[in-house]
DRENPA-3360 file (N, C-alpha, C; in nm, 2 decimals, always signed):
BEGIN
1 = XXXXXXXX = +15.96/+18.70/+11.53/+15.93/+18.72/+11.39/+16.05/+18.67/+11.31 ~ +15.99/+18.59/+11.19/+16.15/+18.57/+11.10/+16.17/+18.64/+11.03 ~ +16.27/+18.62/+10.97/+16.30/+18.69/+10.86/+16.15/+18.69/+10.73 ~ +16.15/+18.62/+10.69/+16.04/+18.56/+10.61/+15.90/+18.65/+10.63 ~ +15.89/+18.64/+10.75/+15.78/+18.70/+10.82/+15.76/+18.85/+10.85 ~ +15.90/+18.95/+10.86/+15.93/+19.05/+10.85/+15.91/+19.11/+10.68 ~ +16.01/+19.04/+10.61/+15.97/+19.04/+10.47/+15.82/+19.08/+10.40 ~ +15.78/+19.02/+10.44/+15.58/+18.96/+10.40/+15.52/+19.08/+10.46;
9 = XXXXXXXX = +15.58/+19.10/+10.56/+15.50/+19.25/+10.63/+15.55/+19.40/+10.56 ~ +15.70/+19.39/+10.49/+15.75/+19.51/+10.42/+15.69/+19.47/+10.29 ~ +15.62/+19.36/+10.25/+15.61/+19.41/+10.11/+15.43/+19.39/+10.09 ~ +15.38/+19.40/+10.20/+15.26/+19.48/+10.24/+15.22/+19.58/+10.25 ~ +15.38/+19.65/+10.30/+15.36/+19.79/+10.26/+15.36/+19.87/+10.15 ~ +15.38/+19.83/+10.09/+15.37/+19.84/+9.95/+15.24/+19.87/+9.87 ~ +15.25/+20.04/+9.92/+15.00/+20.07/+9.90/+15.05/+20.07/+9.75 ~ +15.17/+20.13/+9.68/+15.10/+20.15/+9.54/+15.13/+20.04/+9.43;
17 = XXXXXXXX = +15.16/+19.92/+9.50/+15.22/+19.82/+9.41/+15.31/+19.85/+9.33 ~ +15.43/+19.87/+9.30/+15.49/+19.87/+9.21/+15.63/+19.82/+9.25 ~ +15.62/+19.72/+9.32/+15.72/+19.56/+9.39/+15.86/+19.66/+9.46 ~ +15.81/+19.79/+9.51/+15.93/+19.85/+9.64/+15.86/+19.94/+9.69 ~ +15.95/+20.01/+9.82/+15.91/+20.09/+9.90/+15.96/+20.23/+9.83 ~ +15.92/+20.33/+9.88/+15.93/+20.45/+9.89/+15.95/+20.46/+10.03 ~ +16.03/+20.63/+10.03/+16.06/+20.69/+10.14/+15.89/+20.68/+10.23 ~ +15.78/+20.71/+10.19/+15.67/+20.70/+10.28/+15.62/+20.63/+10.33;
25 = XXXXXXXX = +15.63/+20.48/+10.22/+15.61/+20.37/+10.25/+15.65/+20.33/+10.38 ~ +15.79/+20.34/+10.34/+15.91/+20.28/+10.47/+15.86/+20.33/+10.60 ~ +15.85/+20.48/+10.58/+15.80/+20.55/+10.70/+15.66/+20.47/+10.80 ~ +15.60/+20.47/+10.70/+15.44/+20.41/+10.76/+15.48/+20.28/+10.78 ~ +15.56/+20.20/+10.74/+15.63/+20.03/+10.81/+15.70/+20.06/+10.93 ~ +15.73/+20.16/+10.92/+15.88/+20.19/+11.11/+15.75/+20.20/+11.18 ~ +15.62/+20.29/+11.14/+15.53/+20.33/+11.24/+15.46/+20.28/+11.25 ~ +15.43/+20.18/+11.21/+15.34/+20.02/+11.22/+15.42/+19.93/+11.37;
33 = XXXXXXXX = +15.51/+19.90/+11.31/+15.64/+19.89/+11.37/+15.67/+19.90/+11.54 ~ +15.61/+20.02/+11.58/+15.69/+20.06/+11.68/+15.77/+20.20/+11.64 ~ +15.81/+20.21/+11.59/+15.97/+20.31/+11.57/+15.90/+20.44/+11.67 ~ +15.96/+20.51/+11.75/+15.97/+20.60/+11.82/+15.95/+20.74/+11.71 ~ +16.06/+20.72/+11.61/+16.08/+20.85/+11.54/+16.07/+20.74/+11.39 ~ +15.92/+20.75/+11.34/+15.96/+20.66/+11.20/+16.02/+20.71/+11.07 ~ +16.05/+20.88/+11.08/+16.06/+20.92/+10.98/+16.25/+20.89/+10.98 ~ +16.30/+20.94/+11.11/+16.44/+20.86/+11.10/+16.45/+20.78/+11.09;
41 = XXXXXXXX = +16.39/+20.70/+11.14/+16.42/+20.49/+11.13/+16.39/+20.46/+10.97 ~ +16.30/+20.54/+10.93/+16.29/+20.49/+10.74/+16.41/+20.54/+10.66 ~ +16.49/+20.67/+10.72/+16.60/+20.75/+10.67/+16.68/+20.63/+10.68 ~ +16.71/+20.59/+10.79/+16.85/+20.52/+10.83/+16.84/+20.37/+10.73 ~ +16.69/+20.36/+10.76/+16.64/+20.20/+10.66/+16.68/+20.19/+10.52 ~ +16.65/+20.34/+10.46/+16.68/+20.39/+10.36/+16.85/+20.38/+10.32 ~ +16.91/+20.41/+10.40/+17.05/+20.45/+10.37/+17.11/+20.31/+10.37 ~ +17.06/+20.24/+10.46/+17.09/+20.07/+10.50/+17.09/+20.00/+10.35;
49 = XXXXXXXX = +16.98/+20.00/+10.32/+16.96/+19.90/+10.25/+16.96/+19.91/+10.06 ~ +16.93/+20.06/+10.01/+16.89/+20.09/+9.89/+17.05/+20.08/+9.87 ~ +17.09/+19.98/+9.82/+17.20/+19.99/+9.70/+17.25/+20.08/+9.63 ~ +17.16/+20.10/+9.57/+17.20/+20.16/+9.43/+17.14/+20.32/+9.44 ~ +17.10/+20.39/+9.56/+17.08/+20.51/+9.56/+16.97/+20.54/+9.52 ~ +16.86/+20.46/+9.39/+16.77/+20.52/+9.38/+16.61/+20.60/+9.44 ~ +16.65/+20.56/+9.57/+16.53/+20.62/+9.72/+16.44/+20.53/+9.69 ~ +16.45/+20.39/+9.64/+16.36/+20.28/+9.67/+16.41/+20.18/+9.72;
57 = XXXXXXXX = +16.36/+20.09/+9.82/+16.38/+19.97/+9.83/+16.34/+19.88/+9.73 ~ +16.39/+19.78/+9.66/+16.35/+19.66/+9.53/+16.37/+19.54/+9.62 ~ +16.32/+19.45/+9.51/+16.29/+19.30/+9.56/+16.47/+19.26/+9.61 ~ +16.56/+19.31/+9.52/+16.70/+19.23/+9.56/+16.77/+19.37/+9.68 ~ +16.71/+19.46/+9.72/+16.69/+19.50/+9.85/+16.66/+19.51/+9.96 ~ +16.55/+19.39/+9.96/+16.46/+19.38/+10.03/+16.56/+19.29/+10.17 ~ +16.64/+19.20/+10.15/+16.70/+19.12/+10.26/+16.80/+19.25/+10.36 ~ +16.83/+19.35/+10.30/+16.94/+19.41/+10.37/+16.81/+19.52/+10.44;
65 = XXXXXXXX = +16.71/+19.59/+10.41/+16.57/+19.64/+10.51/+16.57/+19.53/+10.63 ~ +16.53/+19.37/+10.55/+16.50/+19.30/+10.69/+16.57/+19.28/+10.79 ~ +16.72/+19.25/+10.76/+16.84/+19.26/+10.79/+16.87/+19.39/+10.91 ~ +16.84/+19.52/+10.88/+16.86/+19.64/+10.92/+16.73/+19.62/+11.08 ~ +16.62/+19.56/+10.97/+16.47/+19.55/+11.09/+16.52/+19.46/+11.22 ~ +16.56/+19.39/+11.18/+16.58/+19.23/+11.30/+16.67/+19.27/+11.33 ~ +16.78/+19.39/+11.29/+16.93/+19.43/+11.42/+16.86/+19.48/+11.53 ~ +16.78/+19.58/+11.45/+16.72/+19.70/+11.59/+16.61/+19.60/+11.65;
73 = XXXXXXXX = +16.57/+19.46/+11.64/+16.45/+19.44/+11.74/+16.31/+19.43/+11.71 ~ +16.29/+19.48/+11.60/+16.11/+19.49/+11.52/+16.12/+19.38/+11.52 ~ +15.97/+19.33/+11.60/+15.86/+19.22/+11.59/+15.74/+19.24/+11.63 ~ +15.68/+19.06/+11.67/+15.55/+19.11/+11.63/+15.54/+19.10/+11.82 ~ +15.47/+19.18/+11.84/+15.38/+19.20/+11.96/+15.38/+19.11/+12.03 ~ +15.45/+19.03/+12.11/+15.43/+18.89/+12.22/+15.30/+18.88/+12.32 ~ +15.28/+18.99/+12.36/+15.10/+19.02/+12.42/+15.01/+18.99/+12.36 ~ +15.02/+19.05/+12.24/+14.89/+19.08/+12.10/+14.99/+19.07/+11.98;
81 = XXXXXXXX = +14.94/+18.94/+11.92/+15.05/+18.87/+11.83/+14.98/+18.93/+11.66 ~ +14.87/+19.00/+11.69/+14.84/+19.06/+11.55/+14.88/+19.25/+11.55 ~ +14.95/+19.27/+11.66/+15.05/+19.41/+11.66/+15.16/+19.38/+11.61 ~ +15.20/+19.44/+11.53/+15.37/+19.46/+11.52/+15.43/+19.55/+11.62 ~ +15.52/+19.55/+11.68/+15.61/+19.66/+11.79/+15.76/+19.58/+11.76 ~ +15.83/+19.70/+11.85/+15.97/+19.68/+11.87/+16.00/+19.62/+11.97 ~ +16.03/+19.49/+12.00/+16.09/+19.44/+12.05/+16.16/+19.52/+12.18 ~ +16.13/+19.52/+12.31/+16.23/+19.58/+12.39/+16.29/+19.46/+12.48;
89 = X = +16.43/+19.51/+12.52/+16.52/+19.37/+12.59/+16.51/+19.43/+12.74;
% end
């Protein structure tokens, strides 16, 4: 998955439109995802990437989430290419 392509999928998650995530948001993207524990993996996502503290991800936050996504391995499903999972090595 690229960057680009990771991107497109976080800002899908995005149910209430208003161009970022939320802490639940994030949650339901880790568990889409793959994430074992998505409410930690959205904490840590959270802490990664929100700049400015306000408990949302924004558009000029959004590279340091993807960034955080593509360290740990989130992609898309190599079996079944319309799953997202985590990547295991």
């Amino acid at each position: 998955m690229t960057a680009g392509q990771l991107k497109g999928f976080f800002e899908q998650c995005d149910k209430n439109g208003d161009g970022r995530l939320d802490r639940a948001e994030l949650k339901e993207a880790f568990k889409r995802l793959g994430a074992m524990i998505p409410s930690w993996r959205a904490a840590r996502g959270m802490r990664q990437a929100d700049a400015n503290g306000d408990g949302y991800i924004d558009e000029e936050e959004m590279t340091g989430l993807v960034n955080y996504a593509l360290r740990h391995g989130y992609t898309v499903n190599e079996l079944n290419p319309g799953k997202l999972a985590k990547k295991t090595v």
